[in-house]
Each structure stands twice: as structure tokens, then as C-alpha cells.
C-alpha positions in Angstrom: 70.0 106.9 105.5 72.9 108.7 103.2 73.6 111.9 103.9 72.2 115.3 101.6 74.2 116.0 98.6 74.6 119.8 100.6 75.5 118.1 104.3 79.1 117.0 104.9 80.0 113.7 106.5 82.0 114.1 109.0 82.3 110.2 109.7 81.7 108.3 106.5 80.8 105.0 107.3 80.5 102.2 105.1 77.3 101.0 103.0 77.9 97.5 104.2 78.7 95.9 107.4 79.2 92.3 108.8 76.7 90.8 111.1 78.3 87.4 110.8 81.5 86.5 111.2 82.8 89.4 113.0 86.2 90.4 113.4 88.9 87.2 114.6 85.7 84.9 114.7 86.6 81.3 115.1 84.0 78.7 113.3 82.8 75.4 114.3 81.2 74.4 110.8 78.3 72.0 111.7 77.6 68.1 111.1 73.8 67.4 109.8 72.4 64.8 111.5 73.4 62.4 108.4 77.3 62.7 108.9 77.7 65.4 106.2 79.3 68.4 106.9 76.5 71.4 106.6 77.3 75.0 106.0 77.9 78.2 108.8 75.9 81.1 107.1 77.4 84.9 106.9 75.3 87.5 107.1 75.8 91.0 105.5 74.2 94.2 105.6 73.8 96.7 103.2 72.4 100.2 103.1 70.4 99.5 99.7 67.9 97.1 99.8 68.2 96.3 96.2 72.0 96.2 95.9 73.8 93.0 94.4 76.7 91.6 96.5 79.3 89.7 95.2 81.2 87.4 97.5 84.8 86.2 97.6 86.4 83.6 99.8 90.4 83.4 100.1 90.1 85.5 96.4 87.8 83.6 95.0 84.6 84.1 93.9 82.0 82.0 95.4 78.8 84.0 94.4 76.2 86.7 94.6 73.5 88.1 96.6 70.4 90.6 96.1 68.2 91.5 99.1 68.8 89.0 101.9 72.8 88.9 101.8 73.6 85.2 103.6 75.4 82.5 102.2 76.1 79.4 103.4 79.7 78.3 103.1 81.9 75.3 105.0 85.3 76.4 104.0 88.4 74.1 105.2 89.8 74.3 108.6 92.1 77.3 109.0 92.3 80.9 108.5 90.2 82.9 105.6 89.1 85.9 104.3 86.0 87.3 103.0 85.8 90.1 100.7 82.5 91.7 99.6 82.5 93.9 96.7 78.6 95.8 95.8 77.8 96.5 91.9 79.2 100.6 93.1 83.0 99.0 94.2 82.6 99.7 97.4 83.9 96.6 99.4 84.3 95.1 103.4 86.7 92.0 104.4 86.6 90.2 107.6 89.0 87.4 108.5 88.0 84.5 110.3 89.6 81.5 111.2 87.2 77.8 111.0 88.7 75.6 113.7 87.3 72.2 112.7 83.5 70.9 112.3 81.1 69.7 115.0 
């Protein structure tokens, strides 16, 4: 929960946090049973239930999320980032690195 308006917080932590990738995560991005190439889902948490996340990948924007914050990318072998910015500003990036599909 946040803090009271009259309490100090002595370690601010952020209103969003990865579940998936975490930090220097290296990616397989799966192969349906069809020969396709499917999609790895990231996960985010944030402290609002009913915030609005948008998502970029590598600086681009790939989308948005309200509520459940997963989204299911396959992005190209080698390293990227993800940057999440809320509808407040407040934003997390994790780097991860996909190192081919399976």
C-alpha cells in the first residue's frame, strides 16, 4: 500500500515491478506446434489495479495494458529493452537478450 501523506519513505520503491523477464534474462521464444513462431509473455506488476501501462520495445511502442499487465511479444534474436511508462510517468526498463526460438 502507499505510504500516508504525513509518513516519510525512507525507501521509496517503485509502483511497478517486473515479474517477467528479470534482469539479463535470456529468451527461447517458442514454436506452436504448426511451425509458427508464438510469443514469450512479460508480466508486470503494478501497485494500482486500474492503472494503464504503456509498453515500449527497443523505443518503440508496441501497446497498452489495463488490469492484467502481460503481453505477448516474439522480438528478433539479440539483445532488447523494455521500457514501461504508467498514465502518472513513472517508468521501469529491463534488458533481456532472446537467443533464438524453440
Amino acid at each position: 500500500p502507499p505510504y500516508r501523506k504525513d509518513c516519510l519513505a525512507l525507501n521509496k520503491s517503485s509502483v511497478m515491478e517486473f515479474i517477467y523477464p528479470k534482469k539479463s534474462t535470456q529468451i527461447y521464444v517458442p514454436v506452436e506446434f504448426n511451425g509458427k513462431t508464438g510469443k514469450s509473455v512479460f508480466e508486470v506488476a503494478h501497485r494500482s489495479s486500474n492503472a494503464v501501462i504503456y509498453w515500449h520495445l527497443d523505443d518503440t511502442y508496441i501497446g497498452s495494458t489495463k488490469g492484467i499487465h502481460q503481453m505477448g511479444l516474439s522480438p528478433e534474436p539479440g539483445q532488447h529493452s523494455l521500457t514501461l511508462v504508467d498514465e502518472a510517468g513513472e517508468s521501469i526498463s529491463q534488458k533481456f537478450e532472446i537467443i533464438g526460438k524453440k
